[in-house]
N, C-alpha and C positions, 0 to 999 in steps of 0.2 A: 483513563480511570485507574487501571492497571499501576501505569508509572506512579500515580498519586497517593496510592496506596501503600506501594511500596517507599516511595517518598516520607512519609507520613511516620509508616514504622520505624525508618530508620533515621531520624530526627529527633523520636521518640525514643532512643536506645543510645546508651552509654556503656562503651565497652562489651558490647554485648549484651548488656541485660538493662529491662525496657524500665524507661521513666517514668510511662504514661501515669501513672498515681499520683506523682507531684503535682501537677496544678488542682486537682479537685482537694486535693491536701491541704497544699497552703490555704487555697481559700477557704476551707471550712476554721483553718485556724484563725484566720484571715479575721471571719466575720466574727465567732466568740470571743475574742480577744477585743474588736472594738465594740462589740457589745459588756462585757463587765467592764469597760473603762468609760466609757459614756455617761451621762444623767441617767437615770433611769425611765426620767419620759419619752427618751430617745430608742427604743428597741428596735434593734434590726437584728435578730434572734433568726427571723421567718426568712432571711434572705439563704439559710443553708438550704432553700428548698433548691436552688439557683447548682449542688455541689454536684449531685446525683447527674443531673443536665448535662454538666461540664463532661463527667464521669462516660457516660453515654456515647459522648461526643469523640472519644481517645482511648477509652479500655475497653477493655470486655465486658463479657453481660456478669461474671461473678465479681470482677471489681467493680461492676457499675452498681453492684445487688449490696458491697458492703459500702461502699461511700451513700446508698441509703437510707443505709442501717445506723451509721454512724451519726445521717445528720437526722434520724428520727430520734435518736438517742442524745446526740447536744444540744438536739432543743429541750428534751425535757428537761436535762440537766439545767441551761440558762435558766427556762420558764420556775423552774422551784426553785431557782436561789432568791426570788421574790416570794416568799411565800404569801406576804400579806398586802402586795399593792405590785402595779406593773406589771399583771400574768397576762398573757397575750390569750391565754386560752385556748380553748377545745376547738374552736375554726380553722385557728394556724395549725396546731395539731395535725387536724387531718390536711390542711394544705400540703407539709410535708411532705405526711406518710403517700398522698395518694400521687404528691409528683416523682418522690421516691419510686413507684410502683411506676409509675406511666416512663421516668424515665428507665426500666431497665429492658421494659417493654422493645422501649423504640431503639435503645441499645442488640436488642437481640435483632430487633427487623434488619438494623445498620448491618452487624457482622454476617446476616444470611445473606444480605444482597452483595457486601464485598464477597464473601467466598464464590457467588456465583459468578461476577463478573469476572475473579480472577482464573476461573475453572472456563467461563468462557473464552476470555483473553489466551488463555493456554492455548483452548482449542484452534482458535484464531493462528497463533504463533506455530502450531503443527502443520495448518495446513498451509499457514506461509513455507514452510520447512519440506511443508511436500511437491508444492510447486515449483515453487524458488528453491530448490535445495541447496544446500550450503556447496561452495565451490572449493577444494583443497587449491595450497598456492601451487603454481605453476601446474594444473592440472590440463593432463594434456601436451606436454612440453609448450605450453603457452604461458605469458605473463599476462593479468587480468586483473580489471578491479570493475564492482559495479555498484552504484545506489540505487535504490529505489524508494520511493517517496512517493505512498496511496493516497489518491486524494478525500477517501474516507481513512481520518485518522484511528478510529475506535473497530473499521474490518480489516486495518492494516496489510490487504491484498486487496487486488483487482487485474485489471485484465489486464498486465504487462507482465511478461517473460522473458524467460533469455537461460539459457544452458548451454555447458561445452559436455560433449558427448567425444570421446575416446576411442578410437577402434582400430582394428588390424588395416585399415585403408586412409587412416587420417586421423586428424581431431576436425570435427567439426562443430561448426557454432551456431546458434538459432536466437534470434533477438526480435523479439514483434508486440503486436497490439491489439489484442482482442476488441472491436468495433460493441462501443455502449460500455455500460459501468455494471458494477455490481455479482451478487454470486454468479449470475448466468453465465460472466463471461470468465469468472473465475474457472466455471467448469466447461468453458471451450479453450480457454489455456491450457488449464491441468490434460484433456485430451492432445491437445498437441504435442506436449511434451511429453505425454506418455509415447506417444507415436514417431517421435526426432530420437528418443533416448533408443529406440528399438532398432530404428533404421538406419540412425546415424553410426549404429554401428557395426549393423551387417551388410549395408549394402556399398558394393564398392563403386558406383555411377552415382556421382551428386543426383542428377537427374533425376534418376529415382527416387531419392530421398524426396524433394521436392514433389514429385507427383503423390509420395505417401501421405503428405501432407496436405496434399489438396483435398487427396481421397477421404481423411481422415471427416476434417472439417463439414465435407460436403455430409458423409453419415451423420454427425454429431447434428447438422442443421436438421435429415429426416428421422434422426430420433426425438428431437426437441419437439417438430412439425406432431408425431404420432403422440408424443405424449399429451399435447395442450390439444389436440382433437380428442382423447380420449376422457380429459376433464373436463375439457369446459364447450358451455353450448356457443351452437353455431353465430358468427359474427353477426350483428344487425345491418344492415344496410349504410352506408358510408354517402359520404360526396365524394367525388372521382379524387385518386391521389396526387398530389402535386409532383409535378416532373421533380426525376433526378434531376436536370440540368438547373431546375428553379430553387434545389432545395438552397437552404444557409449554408454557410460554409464552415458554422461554428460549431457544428458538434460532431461532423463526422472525420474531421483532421485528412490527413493526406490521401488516405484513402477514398473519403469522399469524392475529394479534388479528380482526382485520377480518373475515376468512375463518371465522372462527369465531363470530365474531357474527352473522354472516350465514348458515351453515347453521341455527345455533338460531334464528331468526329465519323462517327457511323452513318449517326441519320443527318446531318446537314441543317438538324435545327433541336431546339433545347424542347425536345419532348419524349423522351425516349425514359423510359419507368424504371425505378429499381428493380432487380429480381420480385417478384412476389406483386409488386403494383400495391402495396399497402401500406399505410399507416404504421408507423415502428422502424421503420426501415433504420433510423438513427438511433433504435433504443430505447425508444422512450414509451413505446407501446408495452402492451399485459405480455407476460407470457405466451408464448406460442404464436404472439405477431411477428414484434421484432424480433425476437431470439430466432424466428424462424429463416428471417433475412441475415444472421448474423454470419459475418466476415471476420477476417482478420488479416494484419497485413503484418509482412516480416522477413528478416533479412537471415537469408542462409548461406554461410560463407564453411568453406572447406579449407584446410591446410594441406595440403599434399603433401607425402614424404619425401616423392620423387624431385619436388622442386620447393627447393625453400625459401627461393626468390621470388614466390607468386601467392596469390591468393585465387579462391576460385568465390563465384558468390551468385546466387539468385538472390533478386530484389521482387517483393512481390507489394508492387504497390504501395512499400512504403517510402520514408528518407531515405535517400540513399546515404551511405557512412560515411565519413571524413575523415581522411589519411593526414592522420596529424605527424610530422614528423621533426627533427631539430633542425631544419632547414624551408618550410612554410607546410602547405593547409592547402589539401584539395580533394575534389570530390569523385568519389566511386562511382563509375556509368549509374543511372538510374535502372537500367535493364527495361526488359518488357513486358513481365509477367503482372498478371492481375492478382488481388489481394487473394490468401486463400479463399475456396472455398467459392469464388467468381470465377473459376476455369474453366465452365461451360460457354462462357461468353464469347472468350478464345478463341481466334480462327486459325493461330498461326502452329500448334501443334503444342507439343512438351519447352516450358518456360526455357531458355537459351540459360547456360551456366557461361558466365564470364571469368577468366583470367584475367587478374589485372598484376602485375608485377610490383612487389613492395621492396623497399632497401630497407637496410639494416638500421633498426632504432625505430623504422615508420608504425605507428599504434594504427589500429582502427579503430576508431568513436562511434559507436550504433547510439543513438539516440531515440526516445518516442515522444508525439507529439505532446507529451507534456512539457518537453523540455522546447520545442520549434514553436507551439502554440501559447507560450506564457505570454498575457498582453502585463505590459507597467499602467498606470493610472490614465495615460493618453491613450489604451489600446494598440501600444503599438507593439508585435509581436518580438520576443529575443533572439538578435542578432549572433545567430550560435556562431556561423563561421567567420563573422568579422571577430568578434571576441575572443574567439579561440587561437587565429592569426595574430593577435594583436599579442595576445599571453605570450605561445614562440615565440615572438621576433622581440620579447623583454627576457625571455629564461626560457631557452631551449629543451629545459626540464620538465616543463608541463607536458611533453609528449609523453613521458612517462606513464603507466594506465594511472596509476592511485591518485598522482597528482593530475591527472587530466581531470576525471570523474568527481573528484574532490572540488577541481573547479569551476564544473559546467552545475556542481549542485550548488554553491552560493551564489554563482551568480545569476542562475536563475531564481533561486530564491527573493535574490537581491531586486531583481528585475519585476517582478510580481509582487514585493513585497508577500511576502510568506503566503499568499494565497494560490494556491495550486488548483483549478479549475479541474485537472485532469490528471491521474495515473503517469507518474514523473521517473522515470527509466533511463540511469545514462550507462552504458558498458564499454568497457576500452579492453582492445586484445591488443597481441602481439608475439611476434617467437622474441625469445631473448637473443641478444645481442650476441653472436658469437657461438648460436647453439649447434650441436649438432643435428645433420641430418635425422628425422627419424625418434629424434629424444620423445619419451612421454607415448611411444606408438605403444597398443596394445595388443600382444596374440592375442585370437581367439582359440 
């Protein structure tokens, strides 16, 4: 709506200064003109009630107040150059005046509801700016590029994230997926990253970092829990919940999957319950259900200054990234950690931080399951890493981040046909080629 608006003005503007008065113009000349050239049994005098409309439709409410001023006034003018035959009369008259009036009306309602929307859209665009904060280039001594693409177009945010955090022990980097749609999981994003930005920079054990984050999640889920206890009355009675192992596979993306592999895996058969045992578990329940089971799953990776040759990285449950480089396409251990905010489930202690060893030129591709879970018109899901393998081995430049990112967003678009089911996230790191040790580190 926003765009359209702004679209709209500036269509409406030559040089600078606005046109919007021409069409309601011509046409009021438009129709007095083939009215005194006409028979006189032919009056179409009454059709300037039509200018004011126009008027309405492209200027403001003071041009839309004199275009129907004007055509109350060249109807009288037409109506008395008959004085004694052909007067359309006192009906048409007030036809006019009273569409004149109605239109400057519904001219005023038009301009309060654009101002609001655009005052919303603002707000909207801040709080994208607050989460998603804008990245400087090579911020971090990293090279970087990322899209993102809400799958609500008009809240322009949802629960996908991603930020490189600086600090006297590294750059590190945080790319994930807030589980369910909407403001709720906006504000279990915005918590995390307020929590990555803090820790990613004081603490010098990834490890910790990672457990900040689990911690963080797991509060945000018993503040959610205390609020919707606090508002709303107590749940009715249910029919018992459908096992995780039973649920679809379509709306909870990798982390679902994971979660469900891991109850069968425990209990030896598909009956083992979400956290909570209730209804929402995927999001789709009121407040205080699902928000209260809400997860998120996401990939935290570190640069070390000490070794430049490596990456270090916790996978919690989501895709693991792919090491795109100008020699082929392969994939980062999956790890073993559970999605935030699930680390109670955990037998095996604090999530294992991996080293994986990168060469010079290799990007890392984080992607979210709007980009793995695109079906085309068969349902069948987008082929990230065959596509992506296939890109390299035609132009060894698509490892590049901007041309990676640039890639993996048309073609999945391409792949979906412009329908995006879910919150569409691609990020491509990398050190630069040649950098030095340490570039982009920050004292504290």
């Amino acid at each position: 709506m926003k765009r359209d608006i702004r679209s709209r003005s500036e269509l409406l503007r030559i040089r600078g200064r606005s046109v919007a008065w021409v069409p309601p113009l011509l046409m009021l000349v438009g129709i007095t003109l083939t009215d005194f050239n006409t028979a006189g049994a032919f009056r179409m005098i009454t059709w300037v009630v039509l200018v004011p409309g126009i008027a309405a439709a492209i200027c403001g409410v003071w041009g839309t107040a004199v275009f129907a001023v004007l055509a109350l006034l060249n109807y009288l003018l037409a109506d008395t150059s008959y004085p004694d035959q052909y007067q359309s009369g006192l009906p048409d008259f007030l036809l006019v005046g009273i569409g004149g009036v109605l239109a400057v009306l519904a001219c005023a309602v038009r301009v309060r509801g654009e101002r609001l929307m655009l005052h919303m859209r603002d707000v909207a665009d801040t709080t994208r700016r607050t989460v998603l904060r804008p990245l400087p280039v090579d911020w971090g001594g990293l090279e970087h590029a990322a899209v993102y693409l809400a799958s609500d177009v008009e809240a322009r945010v949802g629960g996908d994230f991603y930020d490189i955090q600086p600090g006297p022990h590294g750059t590190r980097v945080l790319v994930g997926d807030v589980q369910g749609k909407g403001l709720a999981a906006v504000e279990a994003a915005a918590a995390l990253l307020g929590t990555f930005r803090e820790a990613a920079y004081h603490e010098a054990d990834l490890t910790t970092v990672a457990d900040r984050l689990e911690v963080r999640m797991v509060r945000h889920r018993r503040h959610i829990k205390a609020l919707a206890a606090a508002v709303e009355p107590p749940p009715a009675p249910r029919r018992p919940a459908r096992t995780l192992a039973a649920l679809p596979d379509r709306s909870g993306g990798s982390a679902t999957r994971a979660l469900r592999r891991l109850a069968i895996a425990r209990t030896g058969r598909r009956g083992a319950r979400p956290p909570g045992g209730r209804r929402g578990f995927d999001g789709s329940g009121p407040r205080g259900d699902g928000d209260g089971n809400r997860f998120a799953t996401a990939v935290l990776l570190g640069f070390p200054d000490d070794d430049t040759g490596a990456v270090d990285a916790v996978v919690f449950g989501h895709e693991p990234p792919l090491v795109v480089g100008p020699h082929g396409v392969r994939h980062l251990p999956p790890g073993e950690a559970l999605p935030l905010g699930l680390g109670e489930l955990a037998t095996g202690g604090p999530p294992p931080v991996l080293r994986v060893p990168l060469a010079p030129g290799e990007t890392l591709l984080l992607t979210t399951d709007g980009v793995t879970e695109a079906r085309d018109a068969g349902g069948l899901f987008y082929p990230l890493a065959a596509e992506v393998t296939d890109a390299v081995a035609a132009d060894p430049r698509i490892a590049e981040p901007h041309r990676l990112v640039a890639f993996v967003r048309d073609r999945t678009l391409r792949h979906c046909g412009g329908r995006l089911a879910d919150d569409t996230t691609a990020f491509a790191v990398r050190r630069p080629v040649g950098s030095p040790s340490g570039k982009g580190r920050l004292q504290s």
